[in-house]
Structures are given as structure tokens and as C-alpha cells.
Backbone atoms as SQL, in Angstrom:
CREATE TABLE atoms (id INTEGER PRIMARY KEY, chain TEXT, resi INTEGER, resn TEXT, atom TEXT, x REAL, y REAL, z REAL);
INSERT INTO atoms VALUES
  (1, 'A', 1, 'UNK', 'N', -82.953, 13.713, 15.194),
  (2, 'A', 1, 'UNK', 'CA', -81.865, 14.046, 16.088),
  (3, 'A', 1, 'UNK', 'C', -80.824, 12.923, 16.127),
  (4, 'A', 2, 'UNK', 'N', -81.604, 11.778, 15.892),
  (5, 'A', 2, 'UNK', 'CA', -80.274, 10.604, 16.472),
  (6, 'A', 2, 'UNK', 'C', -79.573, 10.722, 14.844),
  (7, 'A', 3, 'UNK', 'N', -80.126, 11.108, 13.406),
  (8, 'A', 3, 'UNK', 'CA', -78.688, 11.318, 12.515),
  (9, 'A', 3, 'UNK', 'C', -77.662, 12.307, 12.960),
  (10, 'A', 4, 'UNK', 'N', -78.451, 13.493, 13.276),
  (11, 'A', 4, 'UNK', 'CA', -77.336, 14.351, 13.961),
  (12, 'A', 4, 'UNK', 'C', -76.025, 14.055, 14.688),
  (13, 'A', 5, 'UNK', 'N', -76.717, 13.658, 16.040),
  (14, 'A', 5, 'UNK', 'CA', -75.690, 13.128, 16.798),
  (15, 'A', 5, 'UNK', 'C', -74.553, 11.596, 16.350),
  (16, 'A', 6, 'UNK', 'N', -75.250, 10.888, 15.605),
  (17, 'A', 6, 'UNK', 'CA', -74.742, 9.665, 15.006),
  (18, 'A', 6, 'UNK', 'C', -73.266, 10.570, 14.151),
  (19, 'A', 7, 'UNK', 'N', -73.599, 11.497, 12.984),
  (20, 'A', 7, 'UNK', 'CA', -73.140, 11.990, 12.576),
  (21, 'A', 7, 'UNK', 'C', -71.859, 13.035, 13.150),
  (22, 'A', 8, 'UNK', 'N', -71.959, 13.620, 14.428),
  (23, 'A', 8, 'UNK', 'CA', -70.764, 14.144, 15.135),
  (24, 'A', 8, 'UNK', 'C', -70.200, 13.074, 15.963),
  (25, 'A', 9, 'UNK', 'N', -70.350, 12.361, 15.990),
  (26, 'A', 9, 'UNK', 'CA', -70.211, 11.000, 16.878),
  (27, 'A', 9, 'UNK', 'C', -68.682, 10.382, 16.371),
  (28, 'A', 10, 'UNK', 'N', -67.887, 11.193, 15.558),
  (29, 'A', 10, 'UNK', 'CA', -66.970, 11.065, 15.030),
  (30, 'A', 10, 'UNK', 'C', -65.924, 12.336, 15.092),
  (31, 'A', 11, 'UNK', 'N', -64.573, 12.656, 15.697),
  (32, 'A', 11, 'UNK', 'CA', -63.527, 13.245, 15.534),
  (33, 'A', 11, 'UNK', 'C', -63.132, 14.073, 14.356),
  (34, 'A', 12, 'UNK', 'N', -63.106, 13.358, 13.353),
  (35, 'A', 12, 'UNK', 'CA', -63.116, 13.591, 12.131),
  (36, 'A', 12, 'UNK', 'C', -64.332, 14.935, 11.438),
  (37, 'A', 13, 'UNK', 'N', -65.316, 14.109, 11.836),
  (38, 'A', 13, 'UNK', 'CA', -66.557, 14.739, 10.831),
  (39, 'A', 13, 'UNK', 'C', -66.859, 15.959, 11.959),
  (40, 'A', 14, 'UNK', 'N', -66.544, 15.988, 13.134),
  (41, 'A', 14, 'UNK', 'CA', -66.569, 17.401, 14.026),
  (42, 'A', 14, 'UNK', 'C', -65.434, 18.464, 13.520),
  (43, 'A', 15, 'UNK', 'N', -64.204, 17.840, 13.424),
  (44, 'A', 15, 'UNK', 'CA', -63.291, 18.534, 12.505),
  (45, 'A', 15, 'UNK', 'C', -63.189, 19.354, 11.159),
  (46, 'A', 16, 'UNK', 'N', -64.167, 18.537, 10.820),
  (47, 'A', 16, 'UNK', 'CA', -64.369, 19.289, 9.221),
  (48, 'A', 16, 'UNK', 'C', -65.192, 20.406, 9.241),
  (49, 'A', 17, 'UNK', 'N', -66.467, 20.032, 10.232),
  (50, 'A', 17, 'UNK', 'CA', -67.284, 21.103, 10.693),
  (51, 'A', 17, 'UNK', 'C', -66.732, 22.807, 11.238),
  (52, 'A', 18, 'UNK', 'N', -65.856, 22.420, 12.140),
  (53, 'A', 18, 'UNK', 'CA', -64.992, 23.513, 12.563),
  (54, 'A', 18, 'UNK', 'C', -64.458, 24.123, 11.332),
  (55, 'A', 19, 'UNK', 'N', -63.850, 23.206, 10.662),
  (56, 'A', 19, 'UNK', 'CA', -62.825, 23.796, 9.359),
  (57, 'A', 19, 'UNK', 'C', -63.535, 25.086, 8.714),
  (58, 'A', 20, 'UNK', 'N', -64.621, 24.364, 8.471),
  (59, 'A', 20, 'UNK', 'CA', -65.540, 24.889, 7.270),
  (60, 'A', 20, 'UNK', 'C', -66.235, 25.704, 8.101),
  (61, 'A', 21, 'UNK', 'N', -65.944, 26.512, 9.570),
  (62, 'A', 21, 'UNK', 'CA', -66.751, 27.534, 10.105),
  (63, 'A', 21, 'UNK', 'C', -65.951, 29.132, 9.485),
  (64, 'A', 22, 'UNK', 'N', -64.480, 28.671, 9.131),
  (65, 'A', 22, 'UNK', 'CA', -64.015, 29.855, 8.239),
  (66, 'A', 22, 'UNK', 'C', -63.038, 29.244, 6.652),
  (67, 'A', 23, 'UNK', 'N', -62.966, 29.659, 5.811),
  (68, 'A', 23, 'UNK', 'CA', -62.805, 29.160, 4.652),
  (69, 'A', 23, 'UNK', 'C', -61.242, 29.620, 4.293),
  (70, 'A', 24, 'UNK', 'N', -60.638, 30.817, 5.230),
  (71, 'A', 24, 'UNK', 'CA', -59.221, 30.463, 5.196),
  (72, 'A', 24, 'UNK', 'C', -58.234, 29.245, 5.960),
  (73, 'A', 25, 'UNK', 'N', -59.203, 28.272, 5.898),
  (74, 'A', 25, 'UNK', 'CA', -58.459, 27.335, 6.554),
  (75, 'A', 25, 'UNK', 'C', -58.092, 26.098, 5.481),
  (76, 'A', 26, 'UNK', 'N', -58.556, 26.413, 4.637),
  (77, 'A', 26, 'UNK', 'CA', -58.082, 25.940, 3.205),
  (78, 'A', 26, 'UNK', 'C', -57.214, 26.499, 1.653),
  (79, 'A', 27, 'UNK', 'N', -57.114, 26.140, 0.913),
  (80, 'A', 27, 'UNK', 'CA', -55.988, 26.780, 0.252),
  (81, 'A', 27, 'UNK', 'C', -57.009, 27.555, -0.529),
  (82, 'A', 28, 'UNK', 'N', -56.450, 29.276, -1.490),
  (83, 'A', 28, 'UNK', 'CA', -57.583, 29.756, -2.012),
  (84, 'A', 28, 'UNK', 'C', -58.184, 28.997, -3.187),
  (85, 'A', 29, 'UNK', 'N', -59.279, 29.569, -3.347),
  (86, 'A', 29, 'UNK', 'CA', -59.785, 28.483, -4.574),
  (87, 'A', 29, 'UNK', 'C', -59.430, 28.918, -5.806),
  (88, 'A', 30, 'UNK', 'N', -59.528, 28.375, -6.643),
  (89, 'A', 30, 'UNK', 'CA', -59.001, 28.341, -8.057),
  (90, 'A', 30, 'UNK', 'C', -59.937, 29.358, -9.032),
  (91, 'A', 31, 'UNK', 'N', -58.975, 29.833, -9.713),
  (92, 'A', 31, 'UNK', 'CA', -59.325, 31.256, -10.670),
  (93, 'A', 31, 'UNK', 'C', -61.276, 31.019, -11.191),
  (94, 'A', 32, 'UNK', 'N', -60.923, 29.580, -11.452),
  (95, 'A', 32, 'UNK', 'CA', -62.518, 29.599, -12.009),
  (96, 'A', 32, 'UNK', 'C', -63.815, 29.195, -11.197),
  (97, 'A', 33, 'UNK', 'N', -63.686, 29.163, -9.912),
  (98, 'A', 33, 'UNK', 'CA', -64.220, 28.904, -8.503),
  (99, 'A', 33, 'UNK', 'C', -64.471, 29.987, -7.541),
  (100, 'A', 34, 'UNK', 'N', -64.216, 31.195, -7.895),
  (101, 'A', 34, 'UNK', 'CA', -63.858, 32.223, -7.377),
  (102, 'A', 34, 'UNK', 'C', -65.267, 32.715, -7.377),
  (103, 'A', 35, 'UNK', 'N', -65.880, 33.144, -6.414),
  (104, 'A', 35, 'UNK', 'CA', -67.102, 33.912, -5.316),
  (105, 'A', 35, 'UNK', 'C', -67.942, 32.373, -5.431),
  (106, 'A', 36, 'UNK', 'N', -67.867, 30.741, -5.831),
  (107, 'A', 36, 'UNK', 'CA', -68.520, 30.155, -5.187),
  (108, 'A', 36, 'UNK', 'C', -68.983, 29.983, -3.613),
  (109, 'A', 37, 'UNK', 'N', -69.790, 29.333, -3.174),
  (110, 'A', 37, 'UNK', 'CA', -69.976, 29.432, -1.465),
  (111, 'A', 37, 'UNK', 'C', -69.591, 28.104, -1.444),
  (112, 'A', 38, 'UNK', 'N', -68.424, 27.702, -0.469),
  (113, 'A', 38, 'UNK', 'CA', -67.868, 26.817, -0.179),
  (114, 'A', 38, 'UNK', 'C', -66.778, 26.056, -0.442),
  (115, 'A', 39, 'UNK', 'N', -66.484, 25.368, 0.138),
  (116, 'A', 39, 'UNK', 'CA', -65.314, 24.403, -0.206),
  (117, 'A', 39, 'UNK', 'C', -65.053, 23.441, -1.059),
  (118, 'A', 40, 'UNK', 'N', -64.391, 23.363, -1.739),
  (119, 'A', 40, 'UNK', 'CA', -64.236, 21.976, -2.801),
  (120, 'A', 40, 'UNK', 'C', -63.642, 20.543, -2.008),
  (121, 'A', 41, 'UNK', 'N', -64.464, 19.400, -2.275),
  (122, 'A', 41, 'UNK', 'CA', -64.419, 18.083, -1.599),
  (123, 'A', 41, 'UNK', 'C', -63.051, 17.701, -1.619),
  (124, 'A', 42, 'UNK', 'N', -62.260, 18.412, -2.629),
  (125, 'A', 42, 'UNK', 'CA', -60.968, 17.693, -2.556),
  (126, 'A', 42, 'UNK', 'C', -60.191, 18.276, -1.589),
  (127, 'A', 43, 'UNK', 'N', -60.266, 19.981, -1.072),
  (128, 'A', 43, 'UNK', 'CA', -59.510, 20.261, -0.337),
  (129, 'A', 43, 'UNK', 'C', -59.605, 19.808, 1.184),
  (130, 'A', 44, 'UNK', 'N', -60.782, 19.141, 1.658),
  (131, 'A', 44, 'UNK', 'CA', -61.211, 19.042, 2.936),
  (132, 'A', 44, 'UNK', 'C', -60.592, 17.377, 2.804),
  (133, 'A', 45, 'UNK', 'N', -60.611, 17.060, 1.599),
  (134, 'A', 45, 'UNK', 'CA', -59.566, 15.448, 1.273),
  (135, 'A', 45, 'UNK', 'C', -58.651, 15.801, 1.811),
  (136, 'A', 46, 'UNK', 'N', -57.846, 16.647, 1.228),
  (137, 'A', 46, 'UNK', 'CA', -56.521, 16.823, 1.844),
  (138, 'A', 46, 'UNK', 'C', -56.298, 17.405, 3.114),
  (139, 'A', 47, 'UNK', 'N', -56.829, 18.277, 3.416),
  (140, 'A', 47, 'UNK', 'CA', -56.437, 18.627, 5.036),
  (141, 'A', 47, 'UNK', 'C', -56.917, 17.649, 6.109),
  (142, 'A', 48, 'UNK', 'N', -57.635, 16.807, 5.501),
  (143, 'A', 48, 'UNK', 'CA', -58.533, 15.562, 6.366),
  (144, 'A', 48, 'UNK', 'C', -57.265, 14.463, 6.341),
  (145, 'A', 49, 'UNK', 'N', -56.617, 14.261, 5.461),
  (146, 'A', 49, 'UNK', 'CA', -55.317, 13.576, 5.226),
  (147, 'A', 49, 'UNK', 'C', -56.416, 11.816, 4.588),
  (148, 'A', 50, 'UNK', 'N', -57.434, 11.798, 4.733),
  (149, 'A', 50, 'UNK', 'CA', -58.177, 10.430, 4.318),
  (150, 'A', 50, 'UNK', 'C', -59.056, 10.748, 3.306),
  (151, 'A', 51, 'UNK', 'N', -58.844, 9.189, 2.758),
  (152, 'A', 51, 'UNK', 'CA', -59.437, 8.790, 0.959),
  (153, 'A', 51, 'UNK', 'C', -60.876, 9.441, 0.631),
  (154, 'A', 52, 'UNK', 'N', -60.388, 9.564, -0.189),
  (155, 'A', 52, 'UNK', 'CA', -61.573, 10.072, -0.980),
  (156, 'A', 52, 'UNK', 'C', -62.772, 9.599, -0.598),
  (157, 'A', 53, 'UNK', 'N', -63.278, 8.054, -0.726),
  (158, 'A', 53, 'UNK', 'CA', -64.371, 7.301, -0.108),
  (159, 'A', 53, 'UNK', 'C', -64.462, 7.505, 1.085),
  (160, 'A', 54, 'UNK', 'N', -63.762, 7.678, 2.078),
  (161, 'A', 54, 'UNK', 'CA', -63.878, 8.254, 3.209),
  (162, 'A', 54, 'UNK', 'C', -64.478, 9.586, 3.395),
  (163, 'A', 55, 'UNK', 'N', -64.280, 10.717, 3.129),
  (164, 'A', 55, 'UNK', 'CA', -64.567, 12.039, 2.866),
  (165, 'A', 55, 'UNK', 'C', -65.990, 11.730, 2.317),
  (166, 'A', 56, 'UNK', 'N', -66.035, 11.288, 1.004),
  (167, 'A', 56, 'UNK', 'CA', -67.491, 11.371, 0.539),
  (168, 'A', 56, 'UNK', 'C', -68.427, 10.960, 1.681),
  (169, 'A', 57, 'UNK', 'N', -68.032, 9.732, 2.748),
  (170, 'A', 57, 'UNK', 'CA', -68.937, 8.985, 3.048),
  (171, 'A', 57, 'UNK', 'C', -69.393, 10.219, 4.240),
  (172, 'A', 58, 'UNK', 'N', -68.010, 10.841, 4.425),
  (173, 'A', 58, 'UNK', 'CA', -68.570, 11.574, 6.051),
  (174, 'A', 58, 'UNK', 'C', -69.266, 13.054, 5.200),
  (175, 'A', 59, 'UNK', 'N', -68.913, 13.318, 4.217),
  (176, 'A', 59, 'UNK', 'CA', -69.404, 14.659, 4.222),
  (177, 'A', 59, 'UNK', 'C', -71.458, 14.278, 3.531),
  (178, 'A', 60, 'UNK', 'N', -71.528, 12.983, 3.273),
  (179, 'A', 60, 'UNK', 'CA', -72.942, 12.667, 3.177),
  (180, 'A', 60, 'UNK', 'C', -73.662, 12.435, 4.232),
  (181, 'A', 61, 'UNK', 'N', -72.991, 11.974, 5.337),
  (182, 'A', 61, 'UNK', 'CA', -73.849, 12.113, 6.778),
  (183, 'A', 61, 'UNK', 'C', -73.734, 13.421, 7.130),
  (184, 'A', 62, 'UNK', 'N', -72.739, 14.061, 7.085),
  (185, 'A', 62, 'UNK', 'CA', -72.871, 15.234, 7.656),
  (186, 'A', 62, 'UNK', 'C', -74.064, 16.502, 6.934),
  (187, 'A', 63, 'UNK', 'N', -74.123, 16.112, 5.166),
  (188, 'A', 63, 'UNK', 'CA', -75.008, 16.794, 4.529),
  (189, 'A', 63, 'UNK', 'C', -76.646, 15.927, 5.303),
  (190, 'A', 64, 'UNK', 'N', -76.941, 14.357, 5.440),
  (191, 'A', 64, 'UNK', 'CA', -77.615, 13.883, 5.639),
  (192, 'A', 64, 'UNK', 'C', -78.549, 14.541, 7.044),
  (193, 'A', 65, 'UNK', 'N', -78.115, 14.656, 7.708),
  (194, 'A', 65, 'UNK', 'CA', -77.926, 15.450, 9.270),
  (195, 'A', 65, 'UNK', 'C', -78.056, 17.056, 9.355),
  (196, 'A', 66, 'UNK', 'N', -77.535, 17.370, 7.710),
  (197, 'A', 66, 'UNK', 'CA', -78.451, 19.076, 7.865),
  (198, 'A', 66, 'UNK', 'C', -77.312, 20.137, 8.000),
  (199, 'A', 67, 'UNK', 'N', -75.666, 19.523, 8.737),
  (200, 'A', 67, 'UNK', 'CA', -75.012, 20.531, 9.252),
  (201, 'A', 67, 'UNK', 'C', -74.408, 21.214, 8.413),
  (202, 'A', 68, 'UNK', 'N', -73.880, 20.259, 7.001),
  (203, 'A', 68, 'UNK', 'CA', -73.745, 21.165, 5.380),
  (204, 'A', 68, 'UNK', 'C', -74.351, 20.871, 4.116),
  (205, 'A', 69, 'UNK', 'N', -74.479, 21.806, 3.613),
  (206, 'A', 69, 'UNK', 'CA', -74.644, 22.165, 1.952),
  (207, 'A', 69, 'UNK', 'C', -73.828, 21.628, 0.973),
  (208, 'A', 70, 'UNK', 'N', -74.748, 21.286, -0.064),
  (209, 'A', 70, 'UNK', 'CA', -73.446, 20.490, -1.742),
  (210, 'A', 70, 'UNK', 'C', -73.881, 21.247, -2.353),
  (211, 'A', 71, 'UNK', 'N', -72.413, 21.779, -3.214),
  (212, 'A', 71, 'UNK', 'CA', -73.709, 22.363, -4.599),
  (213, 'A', 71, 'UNK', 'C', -72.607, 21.587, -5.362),
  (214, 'A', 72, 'UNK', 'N', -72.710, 20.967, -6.843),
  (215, 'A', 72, 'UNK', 'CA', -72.106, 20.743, -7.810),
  (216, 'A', 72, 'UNK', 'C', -71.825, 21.672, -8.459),
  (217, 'A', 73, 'UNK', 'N', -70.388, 22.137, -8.952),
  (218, 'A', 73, 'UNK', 'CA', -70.070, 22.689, -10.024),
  (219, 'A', 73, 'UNK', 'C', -69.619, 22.236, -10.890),
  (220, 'A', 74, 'UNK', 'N', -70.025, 21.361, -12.151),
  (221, 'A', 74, 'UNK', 'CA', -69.007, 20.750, -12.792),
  (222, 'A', 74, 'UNK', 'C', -68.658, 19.433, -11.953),
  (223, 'A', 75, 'UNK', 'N', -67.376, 19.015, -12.244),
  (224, 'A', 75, 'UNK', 'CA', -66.890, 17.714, -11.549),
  (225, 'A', 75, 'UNK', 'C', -66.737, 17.955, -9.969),
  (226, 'A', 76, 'UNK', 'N', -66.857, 19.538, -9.749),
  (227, 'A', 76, 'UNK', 'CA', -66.591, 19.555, -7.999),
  (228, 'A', 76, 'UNK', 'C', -67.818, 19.534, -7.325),
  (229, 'A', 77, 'UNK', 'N', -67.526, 19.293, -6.248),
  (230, 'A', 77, 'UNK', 'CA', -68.907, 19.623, -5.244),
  (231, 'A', 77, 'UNK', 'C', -68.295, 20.108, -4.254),
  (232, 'A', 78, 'UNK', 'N', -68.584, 21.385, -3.920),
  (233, 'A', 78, 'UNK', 'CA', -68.649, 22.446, -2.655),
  (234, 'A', 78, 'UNK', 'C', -69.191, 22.217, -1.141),
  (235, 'A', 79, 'UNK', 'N', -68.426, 22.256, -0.664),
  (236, 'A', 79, 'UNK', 'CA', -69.450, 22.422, 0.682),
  (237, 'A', 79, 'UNK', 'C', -69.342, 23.269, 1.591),
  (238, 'A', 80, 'UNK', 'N', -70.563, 23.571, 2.451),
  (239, 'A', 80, 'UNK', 'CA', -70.597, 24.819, 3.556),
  (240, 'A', 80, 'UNK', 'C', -71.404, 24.622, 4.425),
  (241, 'A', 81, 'UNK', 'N', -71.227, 25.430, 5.275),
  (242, 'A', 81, 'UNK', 'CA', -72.083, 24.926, 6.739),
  (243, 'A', 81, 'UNK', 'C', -73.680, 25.180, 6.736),
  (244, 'A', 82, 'UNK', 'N', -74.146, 24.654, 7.355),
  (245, 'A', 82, 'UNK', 'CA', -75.745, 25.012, 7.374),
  (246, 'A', 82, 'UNK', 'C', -75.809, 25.888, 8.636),
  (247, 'A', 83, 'UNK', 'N', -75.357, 27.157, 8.731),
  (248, 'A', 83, 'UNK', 'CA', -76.080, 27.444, 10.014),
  (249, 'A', 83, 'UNK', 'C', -77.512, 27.445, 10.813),
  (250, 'A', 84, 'UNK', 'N', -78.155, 27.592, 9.853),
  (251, 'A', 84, 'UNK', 'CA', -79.427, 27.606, 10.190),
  (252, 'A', 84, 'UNK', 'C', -80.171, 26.079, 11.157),
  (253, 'A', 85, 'UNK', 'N', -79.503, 24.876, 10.645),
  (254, 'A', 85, 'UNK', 'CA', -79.790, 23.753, 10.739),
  (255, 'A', 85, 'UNK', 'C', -78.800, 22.953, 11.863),
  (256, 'A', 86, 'UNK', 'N', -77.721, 24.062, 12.087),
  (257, 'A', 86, 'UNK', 'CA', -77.040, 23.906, 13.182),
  (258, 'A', 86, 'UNK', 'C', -77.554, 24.432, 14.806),
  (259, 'A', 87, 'UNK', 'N', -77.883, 25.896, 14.069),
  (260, 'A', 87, 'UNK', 'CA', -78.735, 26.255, 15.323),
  (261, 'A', 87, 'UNK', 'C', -79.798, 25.712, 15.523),
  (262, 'A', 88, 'UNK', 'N', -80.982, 25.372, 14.891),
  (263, 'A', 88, 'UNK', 'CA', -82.069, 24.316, 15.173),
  (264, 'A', 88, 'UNK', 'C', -81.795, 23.001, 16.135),
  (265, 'A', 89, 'UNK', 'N', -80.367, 22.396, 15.589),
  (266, 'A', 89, 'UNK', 'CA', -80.018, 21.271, 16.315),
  (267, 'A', 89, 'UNK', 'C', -79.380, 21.334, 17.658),
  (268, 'A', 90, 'UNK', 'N', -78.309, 22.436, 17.983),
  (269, 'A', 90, 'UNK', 'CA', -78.576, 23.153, 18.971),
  (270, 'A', 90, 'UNK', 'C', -79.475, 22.998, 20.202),
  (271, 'A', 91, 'UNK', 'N', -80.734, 24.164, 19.462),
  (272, 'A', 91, 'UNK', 'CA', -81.854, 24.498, 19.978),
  (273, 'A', 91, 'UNK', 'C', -82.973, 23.102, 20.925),
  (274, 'A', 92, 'UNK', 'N', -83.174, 22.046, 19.664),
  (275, 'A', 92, 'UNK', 'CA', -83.356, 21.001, 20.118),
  (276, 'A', 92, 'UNK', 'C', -82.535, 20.169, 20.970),
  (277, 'A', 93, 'UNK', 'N', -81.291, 20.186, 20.929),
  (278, 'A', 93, 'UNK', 'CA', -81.017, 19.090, 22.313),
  (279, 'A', 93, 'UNK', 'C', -80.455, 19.893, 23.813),
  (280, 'A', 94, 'UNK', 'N', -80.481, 21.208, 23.535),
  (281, 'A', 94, 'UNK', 'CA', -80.339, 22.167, 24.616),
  (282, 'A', 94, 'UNK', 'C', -82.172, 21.745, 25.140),
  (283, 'A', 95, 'UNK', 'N', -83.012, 22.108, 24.507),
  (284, 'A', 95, 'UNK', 'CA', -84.434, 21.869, 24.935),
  (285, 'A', 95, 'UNK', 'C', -84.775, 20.684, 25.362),
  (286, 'A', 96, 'UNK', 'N', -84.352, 19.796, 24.973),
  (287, 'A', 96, 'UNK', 'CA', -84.474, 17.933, 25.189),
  (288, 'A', 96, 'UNK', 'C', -83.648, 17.581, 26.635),
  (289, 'A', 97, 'UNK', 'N', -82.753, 18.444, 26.323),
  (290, 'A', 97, 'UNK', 'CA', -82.245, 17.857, 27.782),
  (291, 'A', 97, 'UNK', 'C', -82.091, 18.803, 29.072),
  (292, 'A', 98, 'UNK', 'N', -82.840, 19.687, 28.456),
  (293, 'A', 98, 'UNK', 'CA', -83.368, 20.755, 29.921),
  (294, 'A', 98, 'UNK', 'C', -84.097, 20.699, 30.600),
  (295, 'A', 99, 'UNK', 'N', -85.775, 19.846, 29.318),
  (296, 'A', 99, 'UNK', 'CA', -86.967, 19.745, 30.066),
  (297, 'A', 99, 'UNK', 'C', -86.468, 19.669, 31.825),
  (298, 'A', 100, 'UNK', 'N', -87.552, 20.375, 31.854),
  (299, 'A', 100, 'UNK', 'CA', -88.243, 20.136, 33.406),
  (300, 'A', 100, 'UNK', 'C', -89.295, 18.848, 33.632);
């Protein structure tokens, strides 16, 4: 839990999260990318407006933490949300901090 939260613990990397909850919020993808699942690292570069090393570093905590998916295609790497691993995390700190 504490990568999780470490990991939204940032403006930025909550931002991207949102982004990537619908995929017209990026430009369409390119003729030869077409029915992949997800986003290409460069476009979330650019709407993020920060460097490349930056981006990599947040979208590896954020993969680290469970909330998205990489797949490599070639020189790109994709990304998409984990719902599944979102609701789990969720689940757990709604439960953690309800106890009775």
C-alpha cells in the first residue's frame, strides 16, 4: 500500500491516471498502432508537457504500484490503466481506514 500511495502522492502522476481513464484525451494513434490497448509514452510526454526521464520515471512507479500496464511494441511502450488493481487498492484503504 505505501507504493501506492507514495506513487499518487504526486499531481502529475494522478493526472496521467485520469488521462488514461479515456483514450480520447490524446491524439489518435498512428495507422500502425491501431486496435493496440493503450497509450504511447510519448503522447502522455506531451500532454504532461515534461521530459522524457521524467515520464518514464513516473509512469514506472505508477506501473510499480499496479495502477498501469506496459506492453512494448517495437520502440513504443503503451500504457493503460489497471482497473482491477485500482479497485483492489481502493478496496484496501477504504477497509484500513474504516476498521472498527
Amino acid at each position: 500500500m505505501e507504493k501506492s500511495i507514495a506513487a499518487l502522492n504526486n499531481p502529475a502522476r494522478r493526472k496521467i491516471l485520469e488521462w488514461l481513464k479515456d483514450r480520447s484525451n490524446f491524439p489518435p494513434a498512428l495507422p500502425e498502432h491501431t486496435g493496440l490497448d493503450g497509450v504511447c509514452v510519448g503522447y502522455i510526454q506531451e500532454k504532461a508537457g515534461l521530459s522524457q526521464s521524467t515520464i518514464s520515471n513516473y509512469m514506472g512507479l505508477l506501473k510499480q504500484a499496479g495502477f498501469v500496464k506496459a506492453e512494448r511494441h517495437g520502440q513504443w511502450t503503451f500504457y493503460r490503466r489497471d482497473e482491477k488493481n485500482i479497485q483492489a487498492f481502493l478496496q484496501a484503504v477504504q477497509s484500513e481506514l474504516l476498521k472498527d
